[in-house]
C-alpha positions as a printed Julia matrix, in Angstrom:
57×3 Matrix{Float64}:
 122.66  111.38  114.7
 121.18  107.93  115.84
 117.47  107.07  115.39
 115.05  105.85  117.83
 112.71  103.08  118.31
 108.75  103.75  118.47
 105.62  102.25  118.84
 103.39  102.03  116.04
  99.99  101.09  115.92
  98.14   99.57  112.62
  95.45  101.68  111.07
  93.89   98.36  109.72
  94.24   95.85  112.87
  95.12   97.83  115.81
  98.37   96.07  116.12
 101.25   97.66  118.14
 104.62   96.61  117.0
 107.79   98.55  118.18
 109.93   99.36  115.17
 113.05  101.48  114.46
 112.09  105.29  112.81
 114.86  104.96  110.17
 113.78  101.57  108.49
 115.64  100.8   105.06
 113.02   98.13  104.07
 109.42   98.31  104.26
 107.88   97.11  107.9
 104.38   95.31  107.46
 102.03   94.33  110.63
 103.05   91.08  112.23
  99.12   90.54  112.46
  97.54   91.5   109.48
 100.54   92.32  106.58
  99.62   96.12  106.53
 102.43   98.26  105.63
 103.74  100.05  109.24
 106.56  102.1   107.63
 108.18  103.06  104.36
 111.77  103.78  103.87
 112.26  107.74  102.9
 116.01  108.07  103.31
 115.84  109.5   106.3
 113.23  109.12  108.62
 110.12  106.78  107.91
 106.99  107.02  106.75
 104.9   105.73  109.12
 100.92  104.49  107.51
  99.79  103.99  111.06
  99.6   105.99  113.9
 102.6   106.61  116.18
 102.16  105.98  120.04
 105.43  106.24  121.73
 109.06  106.1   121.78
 110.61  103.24  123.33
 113.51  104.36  125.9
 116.87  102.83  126.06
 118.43  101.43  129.48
C-alpha cells in the first residue's frame, strides 16, 4: 500500500503546505512553526485541517 500526498492547511496561520500522509518525522508550518502532522506509524496525525489530495501525473 503506498501513501498519498495532501494539502494541509494550518489551524494557527492559514498556511497550505502539501505534505505526504505517512510522515516519519514531525511536519511544522513553513510560515509560522505550527506542528502540521505527527508520525503515528501508519498514517498521520494531522493538527490542521485537511483540504485535498494532490494527484499524481
Amino acid at each position: 500500500m503506498t501513501g498519498n500526498f495532501v494539502t494541509v492547511e494550518c489551524a494557527d496561520c492559514g498556511n497550505e503546505q502539501t505534505v505526504f500522509d505517512k510522515v516519519s518525522t514531525t511536519v511544522n508550518c513553513a510560515v509560522c512553526g505550527s506542528t502540521l502532522a505527527r508520525p503515528t506509524g501508519g498514517h498521520a496525525a494531522f493538527e490542521g485541517e485537511v483540504t485535498g489530495t494532490v494527484e499524481a501525473r
